[in-house]
Backbone atoms as SQL, in Angstrom:
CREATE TABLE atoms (id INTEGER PRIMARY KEY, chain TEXT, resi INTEGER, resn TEXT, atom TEXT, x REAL, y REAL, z REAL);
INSERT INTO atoms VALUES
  (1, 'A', 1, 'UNK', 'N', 57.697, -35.136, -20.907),
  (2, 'A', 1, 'UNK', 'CA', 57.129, -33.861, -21.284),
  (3, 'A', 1, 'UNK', 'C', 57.803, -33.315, -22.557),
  (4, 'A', 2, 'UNK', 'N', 58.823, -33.451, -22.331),
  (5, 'A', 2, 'UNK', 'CA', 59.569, -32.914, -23.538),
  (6, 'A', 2, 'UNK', 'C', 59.375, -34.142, -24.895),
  (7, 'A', 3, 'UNK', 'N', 59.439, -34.993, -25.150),
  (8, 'A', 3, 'UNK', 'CA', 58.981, -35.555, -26.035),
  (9, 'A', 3, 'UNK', 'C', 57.831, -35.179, -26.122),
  (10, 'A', 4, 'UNK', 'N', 56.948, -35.096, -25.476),
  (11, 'A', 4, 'UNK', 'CA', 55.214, -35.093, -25.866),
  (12, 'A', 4, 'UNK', 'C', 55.288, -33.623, -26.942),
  (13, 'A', 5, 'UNK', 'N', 56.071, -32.361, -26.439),
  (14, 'A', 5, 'UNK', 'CA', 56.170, -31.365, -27.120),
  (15, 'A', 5, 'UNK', 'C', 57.057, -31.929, -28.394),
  (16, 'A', 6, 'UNK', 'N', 57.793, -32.629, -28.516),
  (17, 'A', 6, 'UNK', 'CA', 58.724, -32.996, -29.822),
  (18, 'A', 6, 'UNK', 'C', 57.470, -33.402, -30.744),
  (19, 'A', 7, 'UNK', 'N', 56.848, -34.125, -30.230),
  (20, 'A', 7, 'UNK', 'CA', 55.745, -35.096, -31.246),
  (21, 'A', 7, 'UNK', 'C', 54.823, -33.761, -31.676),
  (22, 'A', 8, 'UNK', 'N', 54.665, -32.960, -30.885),
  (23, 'A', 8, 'UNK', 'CA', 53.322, -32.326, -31.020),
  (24, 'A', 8, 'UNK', 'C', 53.772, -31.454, -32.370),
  (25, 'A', 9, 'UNK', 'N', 54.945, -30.390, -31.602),
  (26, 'A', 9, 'UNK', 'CA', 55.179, -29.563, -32.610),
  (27, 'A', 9, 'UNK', 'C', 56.228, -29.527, -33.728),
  (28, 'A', 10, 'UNK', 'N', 56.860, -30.659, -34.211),
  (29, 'A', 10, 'UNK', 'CA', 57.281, -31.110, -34.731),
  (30, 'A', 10, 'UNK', 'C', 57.523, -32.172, -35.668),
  (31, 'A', 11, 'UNK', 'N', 56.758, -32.052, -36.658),
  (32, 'A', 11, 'UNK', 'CA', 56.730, -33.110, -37.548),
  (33, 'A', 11, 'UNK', 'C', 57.925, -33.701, -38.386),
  (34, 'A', 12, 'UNK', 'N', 58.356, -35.198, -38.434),
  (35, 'A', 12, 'UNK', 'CA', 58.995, -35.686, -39.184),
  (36, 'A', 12, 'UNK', 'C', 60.691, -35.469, -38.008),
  (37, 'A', 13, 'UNK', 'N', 60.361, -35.416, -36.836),
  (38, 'A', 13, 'UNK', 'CA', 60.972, -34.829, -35.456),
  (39, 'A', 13, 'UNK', 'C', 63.179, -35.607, -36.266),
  (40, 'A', 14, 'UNK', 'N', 62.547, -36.587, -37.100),
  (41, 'A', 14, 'UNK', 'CA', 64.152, -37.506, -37.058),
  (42, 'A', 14, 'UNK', 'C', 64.984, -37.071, -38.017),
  (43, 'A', 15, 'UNK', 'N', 64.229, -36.030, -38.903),
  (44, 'A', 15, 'UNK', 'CA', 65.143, -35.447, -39.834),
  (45, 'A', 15, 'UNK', 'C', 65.818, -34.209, -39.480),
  (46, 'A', 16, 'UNK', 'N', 66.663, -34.581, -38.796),
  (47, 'A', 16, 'UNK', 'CA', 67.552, -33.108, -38.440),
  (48, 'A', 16, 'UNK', 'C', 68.448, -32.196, -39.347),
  (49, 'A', 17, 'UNK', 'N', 68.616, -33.086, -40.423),
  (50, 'A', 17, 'UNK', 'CA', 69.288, -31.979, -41.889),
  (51, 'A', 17, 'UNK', 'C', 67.962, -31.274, -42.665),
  (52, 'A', 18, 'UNK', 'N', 66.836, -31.605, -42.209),
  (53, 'A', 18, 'UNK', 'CA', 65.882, -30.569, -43.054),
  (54, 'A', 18, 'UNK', 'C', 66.040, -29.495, -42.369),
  (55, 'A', 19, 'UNK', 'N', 66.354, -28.195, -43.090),
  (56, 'A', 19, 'UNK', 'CA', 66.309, -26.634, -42.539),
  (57, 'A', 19, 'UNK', 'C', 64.641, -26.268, -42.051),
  (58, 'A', 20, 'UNK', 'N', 63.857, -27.162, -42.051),
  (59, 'A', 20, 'UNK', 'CA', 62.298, -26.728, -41.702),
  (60, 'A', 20, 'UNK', 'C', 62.346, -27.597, -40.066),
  (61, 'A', 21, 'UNK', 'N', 63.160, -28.784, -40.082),
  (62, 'A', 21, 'UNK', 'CA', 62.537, -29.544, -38.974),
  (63, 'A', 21, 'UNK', 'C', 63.785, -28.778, -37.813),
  (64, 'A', 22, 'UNK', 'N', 64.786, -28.168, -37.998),
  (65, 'A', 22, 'UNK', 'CA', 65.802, -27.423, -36.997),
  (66, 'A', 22, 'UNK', 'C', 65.091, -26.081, -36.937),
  (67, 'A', 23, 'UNK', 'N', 64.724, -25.616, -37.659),
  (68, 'A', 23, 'UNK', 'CA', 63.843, -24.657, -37.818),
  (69, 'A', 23, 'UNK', 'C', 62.559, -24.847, -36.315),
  (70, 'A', 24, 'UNK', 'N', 61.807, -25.816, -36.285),
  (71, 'A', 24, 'UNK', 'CA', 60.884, -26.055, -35.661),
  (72, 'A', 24, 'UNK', 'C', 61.733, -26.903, -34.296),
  (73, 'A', 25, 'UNK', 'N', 62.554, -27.038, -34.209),
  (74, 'A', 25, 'UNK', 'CA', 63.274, -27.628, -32.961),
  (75, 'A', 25, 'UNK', 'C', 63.761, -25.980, -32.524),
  (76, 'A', 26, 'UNK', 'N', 64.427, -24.793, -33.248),
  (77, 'A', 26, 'UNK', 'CA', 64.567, -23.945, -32.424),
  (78, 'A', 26, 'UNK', 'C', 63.176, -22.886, -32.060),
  (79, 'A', 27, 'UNK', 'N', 62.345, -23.529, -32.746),
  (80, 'A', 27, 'UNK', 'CA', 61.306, -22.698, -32.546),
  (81, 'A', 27, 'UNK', 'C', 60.165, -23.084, -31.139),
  (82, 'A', 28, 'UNK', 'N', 60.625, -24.408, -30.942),
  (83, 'A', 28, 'UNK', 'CA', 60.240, -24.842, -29.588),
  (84, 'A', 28, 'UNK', 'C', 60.861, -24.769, -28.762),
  (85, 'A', 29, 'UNK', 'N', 62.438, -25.047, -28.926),
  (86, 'A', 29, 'UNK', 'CA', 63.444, -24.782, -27.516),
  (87, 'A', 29, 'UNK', 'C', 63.466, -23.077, -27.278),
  (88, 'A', 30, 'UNK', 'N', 63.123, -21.618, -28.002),
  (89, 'A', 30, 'UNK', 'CA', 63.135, -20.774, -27.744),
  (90, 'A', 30, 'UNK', 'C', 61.348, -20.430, -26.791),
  (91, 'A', 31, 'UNK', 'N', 60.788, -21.419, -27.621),
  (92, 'A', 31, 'UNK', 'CA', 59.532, -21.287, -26.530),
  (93, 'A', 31, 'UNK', 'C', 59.439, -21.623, -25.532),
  (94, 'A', 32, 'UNK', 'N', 59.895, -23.085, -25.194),
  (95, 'A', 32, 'UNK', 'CA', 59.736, -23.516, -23.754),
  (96, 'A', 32, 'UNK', 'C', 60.766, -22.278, -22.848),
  (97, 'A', 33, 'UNK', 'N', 62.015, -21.859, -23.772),
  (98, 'A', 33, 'UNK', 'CA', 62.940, -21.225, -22.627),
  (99, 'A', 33, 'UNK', 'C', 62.204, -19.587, -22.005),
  (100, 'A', 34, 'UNK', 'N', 61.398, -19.102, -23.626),
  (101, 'A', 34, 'UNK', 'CA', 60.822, -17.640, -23.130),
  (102, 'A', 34, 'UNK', 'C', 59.997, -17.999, -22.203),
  (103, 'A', 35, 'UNK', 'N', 59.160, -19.010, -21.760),
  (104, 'A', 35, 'UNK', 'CA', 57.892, -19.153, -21.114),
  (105, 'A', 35, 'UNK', 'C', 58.911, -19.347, -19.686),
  (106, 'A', 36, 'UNK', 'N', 59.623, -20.458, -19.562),
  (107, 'A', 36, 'UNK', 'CA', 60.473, -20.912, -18.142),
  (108, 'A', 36, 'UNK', 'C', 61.214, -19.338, -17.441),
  (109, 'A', 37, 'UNK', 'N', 61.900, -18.978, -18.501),
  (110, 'A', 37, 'UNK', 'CA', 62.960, -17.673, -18.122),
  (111, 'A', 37, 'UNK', 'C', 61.693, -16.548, -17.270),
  (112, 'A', 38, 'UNK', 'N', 60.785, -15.904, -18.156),
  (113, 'A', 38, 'UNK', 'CA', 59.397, -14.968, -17.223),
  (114, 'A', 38, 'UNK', 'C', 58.896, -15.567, -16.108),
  (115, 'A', 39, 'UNK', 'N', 58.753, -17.227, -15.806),
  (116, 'A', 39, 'UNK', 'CA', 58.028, -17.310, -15.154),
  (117, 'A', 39, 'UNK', 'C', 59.374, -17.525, -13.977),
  (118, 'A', 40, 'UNK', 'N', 60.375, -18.003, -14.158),
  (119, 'A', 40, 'UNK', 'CA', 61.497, -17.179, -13.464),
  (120, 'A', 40, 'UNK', 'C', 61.912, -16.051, -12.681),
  (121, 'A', 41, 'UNK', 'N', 62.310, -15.057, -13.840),
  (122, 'A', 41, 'UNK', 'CA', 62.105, -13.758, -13.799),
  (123, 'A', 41, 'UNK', 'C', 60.988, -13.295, -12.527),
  (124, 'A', 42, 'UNK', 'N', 59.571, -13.748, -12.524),
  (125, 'A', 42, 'UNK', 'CA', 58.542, -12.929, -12.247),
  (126, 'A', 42, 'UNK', 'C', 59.180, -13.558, -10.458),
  (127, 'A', 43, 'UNK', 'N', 58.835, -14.907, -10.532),
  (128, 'A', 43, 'UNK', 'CA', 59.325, -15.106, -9.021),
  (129, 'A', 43, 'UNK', 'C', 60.409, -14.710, -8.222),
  (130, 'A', 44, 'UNK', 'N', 61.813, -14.683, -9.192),
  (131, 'A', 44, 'UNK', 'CA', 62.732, -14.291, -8.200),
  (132, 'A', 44, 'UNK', 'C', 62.613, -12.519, -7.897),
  (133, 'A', 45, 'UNK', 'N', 62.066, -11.934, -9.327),
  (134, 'A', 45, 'UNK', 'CA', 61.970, -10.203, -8.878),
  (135, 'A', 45, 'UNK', 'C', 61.412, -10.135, -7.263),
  (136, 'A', 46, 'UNK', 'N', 60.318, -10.231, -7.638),
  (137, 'A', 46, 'UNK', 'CA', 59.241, -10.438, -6.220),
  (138, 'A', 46, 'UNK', 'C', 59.927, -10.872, -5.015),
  (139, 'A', 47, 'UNK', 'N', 60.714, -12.114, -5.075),
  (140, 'A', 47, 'UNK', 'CA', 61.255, -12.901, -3.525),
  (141, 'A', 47, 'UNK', 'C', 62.549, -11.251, -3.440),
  (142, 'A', 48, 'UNK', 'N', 63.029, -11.172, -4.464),
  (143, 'A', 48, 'UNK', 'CA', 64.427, -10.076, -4.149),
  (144, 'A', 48, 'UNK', 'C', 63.767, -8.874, -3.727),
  (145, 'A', 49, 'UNK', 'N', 62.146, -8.364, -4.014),
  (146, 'A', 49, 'UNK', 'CA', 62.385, -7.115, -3.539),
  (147, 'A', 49, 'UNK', 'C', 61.645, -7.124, -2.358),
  (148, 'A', 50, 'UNK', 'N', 60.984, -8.369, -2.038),
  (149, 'A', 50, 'UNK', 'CA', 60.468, -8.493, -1.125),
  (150, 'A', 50, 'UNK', 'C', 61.750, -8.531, 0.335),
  (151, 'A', 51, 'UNK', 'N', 62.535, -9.431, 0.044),
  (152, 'A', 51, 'UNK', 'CA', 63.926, -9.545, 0.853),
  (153, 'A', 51, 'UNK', 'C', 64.875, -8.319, 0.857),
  (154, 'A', 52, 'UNK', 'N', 64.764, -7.480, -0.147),
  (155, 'A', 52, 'UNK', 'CA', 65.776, -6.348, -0.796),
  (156, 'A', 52, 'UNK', 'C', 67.144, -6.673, -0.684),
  (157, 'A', 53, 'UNK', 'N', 66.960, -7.976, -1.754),
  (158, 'A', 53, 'UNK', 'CA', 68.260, -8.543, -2.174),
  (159, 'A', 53, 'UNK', 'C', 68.578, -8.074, -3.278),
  (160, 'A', 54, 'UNK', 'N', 69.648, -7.757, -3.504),
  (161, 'A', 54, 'UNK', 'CA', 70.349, -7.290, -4.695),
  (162, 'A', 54, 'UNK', 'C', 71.280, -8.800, -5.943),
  (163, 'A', 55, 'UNK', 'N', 71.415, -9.283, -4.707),
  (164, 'A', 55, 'UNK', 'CA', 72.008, -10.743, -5.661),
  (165, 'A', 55, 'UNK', 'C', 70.554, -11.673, -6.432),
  (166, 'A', 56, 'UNK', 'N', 69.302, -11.834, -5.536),
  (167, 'A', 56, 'UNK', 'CA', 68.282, -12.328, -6.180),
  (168, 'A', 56, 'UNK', 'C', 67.653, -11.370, -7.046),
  (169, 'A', 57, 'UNK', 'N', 67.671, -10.187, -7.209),
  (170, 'A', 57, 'UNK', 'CA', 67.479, -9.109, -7.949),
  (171, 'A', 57, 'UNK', 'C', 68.052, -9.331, -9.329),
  (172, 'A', 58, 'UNK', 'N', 69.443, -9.606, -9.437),
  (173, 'A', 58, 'UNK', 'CA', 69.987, -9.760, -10.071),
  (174, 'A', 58, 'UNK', 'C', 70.239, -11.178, -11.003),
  (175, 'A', 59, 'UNK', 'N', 69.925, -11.663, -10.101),
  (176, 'A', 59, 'UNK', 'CA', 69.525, -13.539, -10.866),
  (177, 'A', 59, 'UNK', 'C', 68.362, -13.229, -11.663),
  (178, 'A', 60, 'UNK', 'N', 67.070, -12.649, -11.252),
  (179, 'A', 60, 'UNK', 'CA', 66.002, -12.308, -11.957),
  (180, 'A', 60, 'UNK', 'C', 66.061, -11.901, -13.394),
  (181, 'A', 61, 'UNK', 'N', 67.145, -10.360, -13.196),
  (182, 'A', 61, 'UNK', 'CA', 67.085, -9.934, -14.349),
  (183, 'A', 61, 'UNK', 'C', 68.055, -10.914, -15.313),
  (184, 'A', 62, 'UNK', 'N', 69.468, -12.149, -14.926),
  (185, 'A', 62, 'UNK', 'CA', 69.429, -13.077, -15.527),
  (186, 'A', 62, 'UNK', 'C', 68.360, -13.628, -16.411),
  (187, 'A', 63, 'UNK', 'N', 67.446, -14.135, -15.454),
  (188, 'A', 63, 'UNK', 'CA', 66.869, -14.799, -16.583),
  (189, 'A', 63, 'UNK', 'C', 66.205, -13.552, -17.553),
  (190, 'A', 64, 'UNK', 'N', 65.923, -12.122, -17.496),
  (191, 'A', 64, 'UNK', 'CA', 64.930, -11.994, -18.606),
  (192, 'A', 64, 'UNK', 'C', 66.481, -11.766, -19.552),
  (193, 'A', 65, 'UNK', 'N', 67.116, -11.738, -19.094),
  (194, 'A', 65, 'UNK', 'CA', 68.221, -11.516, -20.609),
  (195, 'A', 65, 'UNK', 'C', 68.056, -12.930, -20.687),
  (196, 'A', 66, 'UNK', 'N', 68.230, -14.469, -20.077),
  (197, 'A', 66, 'UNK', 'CA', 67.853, -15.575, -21.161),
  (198, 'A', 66, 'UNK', 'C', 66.713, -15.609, -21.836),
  (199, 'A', 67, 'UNK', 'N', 65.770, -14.469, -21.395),
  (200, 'A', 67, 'UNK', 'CA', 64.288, -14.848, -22.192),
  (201, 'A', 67, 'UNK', 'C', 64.728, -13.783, -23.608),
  (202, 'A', 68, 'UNK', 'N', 65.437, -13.450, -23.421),
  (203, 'A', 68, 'UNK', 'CA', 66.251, -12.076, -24.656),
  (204, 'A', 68, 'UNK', 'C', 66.831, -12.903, -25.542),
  (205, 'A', 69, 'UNK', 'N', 67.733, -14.255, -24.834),
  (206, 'A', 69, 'UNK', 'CA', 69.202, -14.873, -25.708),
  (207, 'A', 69, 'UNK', 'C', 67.664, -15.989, -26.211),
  (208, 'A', 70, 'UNK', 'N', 66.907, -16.422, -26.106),
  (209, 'A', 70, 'UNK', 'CA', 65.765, -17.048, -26.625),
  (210, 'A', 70, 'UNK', 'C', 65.234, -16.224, -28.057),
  (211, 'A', 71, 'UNK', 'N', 64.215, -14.954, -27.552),
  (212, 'A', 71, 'UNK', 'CA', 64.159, -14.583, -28.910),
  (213, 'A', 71, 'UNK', 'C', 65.148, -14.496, -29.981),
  (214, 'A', 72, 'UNK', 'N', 66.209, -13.868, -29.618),
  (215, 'A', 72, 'UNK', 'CA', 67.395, -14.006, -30.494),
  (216, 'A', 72, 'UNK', 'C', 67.678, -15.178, -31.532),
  (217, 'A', 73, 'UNK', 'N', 67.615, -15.975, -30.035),
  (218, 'A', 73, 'UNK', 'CA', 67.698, -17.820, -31.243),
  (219, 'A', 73, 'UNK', 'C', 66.715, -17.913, -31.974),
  (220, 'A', 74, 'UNK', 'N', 65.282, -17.505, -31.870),
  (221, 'A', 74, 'UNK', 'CA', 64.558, -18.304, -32.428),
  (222, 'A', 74, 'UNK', 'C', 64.102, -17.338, -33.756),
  (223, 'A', 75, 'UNK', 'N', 64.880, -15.796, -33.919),
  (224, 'A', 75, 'UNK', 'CA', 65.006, -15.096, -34.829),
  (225, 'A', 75, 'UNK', 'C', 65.877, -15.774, -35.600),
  (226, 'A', 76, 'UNK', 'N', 67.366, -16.257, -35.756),
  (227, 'A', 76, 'UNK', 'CA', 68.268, -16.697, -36.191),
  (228, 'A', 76, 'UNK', 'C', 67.854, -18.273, -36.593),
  (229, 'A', 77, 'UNK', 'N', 67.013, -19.188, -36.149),
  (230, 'A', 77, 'UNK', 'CA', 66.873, -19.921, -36.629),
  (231, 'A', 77, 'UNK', 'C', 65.740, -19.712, -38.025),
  (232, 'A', 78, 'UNK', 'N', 64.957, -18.760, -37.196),
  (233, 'A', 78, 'UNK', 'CA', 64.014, -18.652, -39.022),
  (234, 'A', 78, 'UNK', 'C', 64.682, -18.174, -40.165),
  (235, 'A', 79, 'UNK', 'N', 65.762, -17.120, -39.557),
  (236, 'A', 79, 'UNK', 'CA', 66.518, -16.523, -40.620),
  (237, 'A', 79, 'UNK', 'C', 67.475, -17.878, -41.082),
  (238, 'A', 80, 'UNK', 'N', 67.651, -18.764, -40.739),
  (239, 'A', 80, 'UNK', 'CA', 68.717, -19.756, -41.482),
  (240, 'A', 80, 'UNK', 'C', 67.764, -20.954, -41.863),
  (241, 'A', 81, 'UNK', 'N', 66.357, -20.637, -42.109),
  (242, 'A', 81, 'UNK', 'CA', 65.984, -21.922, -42.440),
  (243, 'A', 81, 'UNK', 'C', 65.740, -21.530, -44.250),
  (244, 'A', 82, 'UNK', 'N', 65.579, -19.730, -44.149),
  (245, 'A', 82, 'UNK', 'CA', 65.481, -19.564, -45.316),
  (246, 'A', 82, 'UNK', 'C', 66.365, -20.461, -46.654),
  (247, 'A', 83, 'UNK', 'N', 66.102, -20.377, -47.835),
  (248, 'A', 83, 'UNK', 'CA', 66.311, -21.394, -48.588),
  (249, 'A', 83, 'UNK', 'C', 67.456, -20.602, -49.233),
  (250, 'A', 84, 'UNK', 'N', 68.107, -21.181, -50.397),
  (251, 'A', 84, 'UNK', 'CA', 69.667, -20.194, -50.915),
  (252, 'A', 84, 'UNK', 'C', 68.443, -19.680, -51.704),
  (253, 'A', 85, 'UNK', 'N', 69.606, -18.505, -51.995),
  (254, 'A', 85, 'UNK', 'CA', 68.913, -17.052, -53.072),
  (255, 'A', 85, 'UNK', 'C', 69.902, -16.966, -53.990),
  (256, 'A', 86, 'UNK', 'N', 70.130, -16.004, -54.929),
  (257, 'A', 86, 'UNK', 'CA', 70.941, -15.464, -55.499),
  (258, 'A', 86, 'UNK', 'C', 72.560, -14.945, -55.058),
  (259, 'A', 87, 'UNK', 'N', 72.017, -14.095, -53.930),
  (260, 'A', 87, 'UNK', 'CA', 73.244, -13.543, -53.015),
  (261, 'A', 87, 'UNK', 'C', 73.202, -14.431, -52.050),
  (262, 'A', 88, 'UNK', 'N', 72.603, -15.280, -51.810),
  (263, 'A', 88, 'UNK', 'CA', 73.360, -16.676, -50.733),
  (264, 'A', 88, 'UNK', 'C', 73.136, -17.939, -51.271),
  (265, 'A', 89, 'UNK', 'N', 74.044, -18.434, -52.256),
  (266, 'A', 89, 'UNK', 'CA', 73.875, -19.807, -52.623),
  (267, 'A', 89, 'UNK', 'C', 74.119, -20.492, -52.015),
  (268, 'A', 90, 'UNK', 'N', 74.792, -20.234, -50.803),
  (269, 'A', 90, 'UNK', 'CA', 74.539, -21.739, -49.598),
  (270, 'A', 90, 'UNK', 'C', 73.739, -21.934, -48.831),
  (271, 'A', 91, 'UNK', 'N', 73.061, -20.649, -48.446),
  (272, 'A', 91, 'UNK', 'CA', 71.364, -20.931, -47.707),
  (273, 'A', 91, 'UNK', 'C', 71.875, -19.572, -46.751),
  (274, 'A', 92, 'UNK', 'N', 71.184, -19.596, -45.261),
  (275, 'A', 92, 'UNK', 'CA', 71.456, -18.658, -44.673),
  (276, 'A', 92, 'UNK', 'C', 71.951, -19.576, -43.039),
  (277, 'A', 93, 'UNK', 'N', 72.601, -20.259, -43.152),
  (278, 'A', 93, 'UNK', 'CA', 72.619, -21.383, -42.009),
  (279, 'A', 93, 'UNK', 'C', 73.986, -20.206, -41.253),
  (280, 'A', 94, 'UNK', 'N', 74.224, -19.666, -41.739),
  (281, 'A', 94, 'UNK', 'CA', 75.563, -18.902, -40.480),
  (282, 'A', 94, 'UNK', 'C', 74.621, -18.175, -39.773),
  (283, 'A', 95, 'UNK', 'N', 73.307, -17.922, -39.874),
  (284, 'A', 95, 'UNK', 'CA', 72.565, -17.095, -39.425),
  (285, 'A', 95, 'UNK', 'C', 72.555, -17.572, -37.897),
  (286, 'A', 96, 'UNK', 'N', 72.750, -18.513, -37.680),
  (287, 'A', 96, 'UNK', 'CA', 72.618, -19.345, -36.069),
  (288, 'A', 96, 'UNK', 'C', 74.096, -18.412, -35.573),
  (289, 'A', 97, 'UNK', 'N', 75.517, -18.695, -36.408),
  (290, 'A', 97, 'UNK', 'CA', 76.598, -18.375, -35.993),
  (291, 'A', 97, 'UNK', 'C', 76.314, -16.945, -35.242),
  (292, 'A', 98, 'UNK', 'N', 76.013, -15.787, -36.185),
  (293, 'A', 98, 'UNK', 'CA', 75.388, -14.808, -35.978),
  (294, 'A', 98, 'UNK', 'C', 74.749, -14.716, -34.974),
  (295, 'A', 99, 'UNK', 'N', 73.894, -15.059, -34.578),
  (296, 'A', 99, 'UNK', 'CA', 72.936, -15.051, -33.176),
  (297, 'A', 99, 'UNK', 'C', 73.258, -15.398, -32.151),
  (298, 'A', 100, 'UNK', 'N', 74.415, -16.374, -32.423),
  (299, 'A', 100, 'UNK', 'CA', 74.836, -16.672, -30.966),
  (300, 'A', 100, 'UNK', 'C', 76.224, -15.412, -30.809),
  (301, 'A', 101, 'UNK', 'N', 76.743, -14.915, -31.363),
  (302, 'A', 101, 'UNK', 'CA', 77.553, -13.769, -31.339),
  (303, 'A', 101, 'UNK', 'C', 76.612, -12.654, -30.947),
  (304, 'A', 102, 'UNK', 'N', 75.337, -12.148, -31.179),
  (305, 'A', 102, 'UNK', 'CA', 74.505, -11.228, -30.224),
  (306, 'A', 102, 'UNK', 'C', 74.402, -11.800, -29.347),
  (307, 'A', 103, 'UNK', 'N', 74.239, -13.043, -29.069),
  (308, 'A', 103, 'UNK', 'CA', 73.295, -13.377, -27.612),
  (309, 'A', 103, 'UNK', 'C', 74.965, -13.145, -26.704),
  (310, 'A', 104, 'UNK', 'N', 76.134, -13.430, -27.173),
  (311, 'A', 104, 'UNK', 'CA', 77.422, -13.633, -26.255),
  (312, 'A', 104, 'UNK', 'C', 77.586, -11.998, -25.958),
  (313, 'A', 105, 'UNK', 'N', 77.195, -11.186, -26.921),
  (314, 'A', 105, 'UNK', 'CA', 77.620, -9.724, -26.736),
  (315, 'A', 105, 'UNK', 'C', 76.540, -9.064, -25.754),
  (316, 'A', 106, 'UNK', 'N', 75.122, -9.896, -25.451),
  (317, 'A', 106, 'UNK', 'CA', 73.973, -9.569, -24.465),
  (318, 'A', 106, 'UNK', 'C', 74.898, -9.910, -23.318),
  (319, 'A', 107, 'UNK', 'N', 75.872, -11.111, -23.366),
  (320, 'A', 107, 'UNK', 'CA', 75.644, -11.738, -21.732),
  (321, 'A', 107, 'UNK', 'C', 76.846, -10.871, -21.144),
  (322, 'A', 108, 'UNK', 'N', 77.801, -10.177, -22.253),
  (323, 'A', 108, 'UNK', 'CA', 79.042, -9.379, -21.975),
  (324, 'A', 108, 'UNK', 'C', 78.154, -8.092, -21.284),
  (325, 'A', 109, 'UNK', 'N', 77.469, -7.259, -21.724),
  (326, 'A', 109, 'UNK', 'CA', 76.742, -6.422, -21.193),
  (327, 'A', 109, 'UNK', 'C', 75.926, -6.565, -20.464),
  (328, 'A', 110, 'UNK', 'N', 74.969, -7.489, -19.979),
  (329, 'A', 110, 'UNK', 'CA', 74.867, -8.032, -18.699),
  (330, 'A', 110, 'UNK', 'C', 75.742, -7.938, -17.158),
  (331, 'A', 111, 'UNK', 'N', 76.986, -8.748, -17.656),
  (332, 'A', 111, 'UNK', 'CA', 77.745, -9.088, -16.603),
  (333, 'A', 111, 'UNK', 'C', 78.032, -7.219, -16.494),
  (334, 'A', 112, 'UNK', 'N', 78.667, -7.070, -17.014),
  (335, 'A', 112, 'UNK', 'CA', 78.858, -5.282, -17.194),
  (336, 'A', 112, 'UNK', 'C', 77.856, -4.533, -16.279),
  (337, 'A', 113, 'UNK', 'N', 76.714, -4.642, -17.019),
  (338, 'A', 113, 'UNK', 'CA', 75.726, -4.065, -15.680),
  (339, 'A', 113, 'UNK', 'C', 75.483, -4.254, -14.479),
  (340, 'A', 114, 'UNK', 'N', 75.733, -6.101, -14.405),
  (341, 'A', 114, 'UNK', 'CA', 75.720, -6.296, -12.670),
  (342, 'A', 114, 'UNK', 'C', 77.181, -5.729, -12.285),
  (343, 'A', 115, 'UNK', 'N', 78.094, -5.696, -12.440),
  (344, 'A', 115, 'UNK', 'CA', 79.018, -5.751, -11.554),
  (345, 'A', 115, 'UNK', 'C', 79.367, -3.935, -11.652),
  (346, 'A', 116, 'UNK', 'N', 79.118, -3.052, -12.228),
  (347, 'A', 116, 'UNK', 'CA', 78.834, -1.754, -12.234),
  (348, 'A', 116, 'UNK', 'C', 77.802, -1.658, -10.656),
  (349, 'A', 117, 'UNK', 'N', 77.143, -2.244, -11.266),
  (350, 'A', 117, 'UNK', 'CA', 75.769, -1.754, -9.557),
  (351, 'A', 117, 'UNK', 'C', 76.237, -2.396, -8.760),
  (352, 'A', 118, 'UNK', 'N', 76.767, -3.620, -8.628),
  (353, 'A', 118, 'UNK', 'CA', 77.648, -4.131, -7.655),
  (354, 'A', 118, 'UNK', 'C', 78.225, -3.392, -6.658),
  (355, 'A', 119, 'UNK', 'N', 79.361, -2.673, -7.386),
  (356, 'A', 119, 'UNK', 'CA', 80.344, -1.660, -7.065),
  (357, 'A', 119, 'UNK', 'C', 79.505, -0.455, -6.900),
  (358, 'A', 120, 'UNK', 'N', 78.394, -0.181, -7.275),
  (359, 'A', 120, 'UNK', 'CA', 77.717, 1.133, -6.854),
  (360, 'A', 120, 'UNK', 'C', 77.333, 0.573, -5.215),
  (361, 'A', 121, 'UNK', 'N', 76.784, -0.242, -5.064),
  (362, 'A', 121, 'UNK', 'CA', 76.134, -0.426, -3.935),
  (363, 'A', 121, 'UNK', 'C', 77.151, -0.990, -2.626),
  (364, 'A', 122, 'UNK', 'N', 78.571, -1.450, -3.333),
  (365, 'A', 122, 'UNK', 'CA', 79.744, -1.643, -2.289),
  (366, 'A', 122, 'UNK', 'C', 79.768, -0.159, -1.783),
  (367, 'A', 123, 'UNK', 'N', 79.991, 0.934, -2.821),
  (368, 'A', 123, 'UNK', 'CA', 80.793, 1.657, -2.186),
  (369, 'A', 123, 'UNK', 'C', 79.528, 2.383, -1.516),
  (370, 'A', 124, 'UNK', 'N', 78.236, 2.744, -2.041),
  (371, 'A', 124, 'UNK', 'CA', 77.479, 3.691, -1.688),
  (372, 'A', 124, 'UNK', 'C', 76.321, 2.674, -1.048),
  (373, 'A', 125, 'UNK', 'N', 76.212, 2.059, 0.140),
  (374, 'A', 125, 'UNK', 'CA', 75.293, 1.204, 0.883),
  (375, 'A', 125, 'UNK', 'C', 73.933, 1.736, 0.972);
């Protein structure tokens, strides 16, 4: 499956130093992950509130922050496929570095939020 998507949306799939063909590799790995993470998301919400679990509740909203650390990537990869300019004669390739420093500062505030309600719901049942 995953090859069949390499071939499809990805042309010239073996050149991995072209900034167009990493470009189009993060532009598919952020797709398959936004589509997997919602359809995630949608099932475990439902099983947690159906159960009124707070831990499957919480796996849920996991994944929509990975469907979050997805757009992120696949913002940061267009932004680094751009070509050098004037004010960036080396291109914009830290732009990945960058993105993964938001997506690490999403998962810090994440954990932050679960374990806040955590402790809300230890102490107040």
């Amino acid at each position: 499956m995953l090859q069949f998507l390499i071939q499809k949306w990805i042309p010239n799939s073996e050149d991995t130093q072209n900034p167009n063909v990493r470009k189009a590799y993060g532009t598919c790995s952020s797709v398959v992950g936004i589509c997997c993470n919602l359809l995630l998301f949608g099932i475990k919400y439902a099983a947690g509130t159906f159960s009124h679990s707070i831990s499957i509740i919480s796996d849920a909203f996991n994944n929509l922050s990975d469907c979050a650390s997805c757009l992120v990537t696949m913002f940061g990869y267009k932004l680094a496929a751009k070509p050098a300019d004037k004010d960036h004669p080396f291109g914009h390739g830290r732009m990945e570095y960058i993105t993964s420093l938001v997506i690490a500062a999403m998962i810090v505030l994440m954990g932050f939020e679960l374990c806040r309600n955590s402790l809300d719901k230890i102490l107040h049942p």
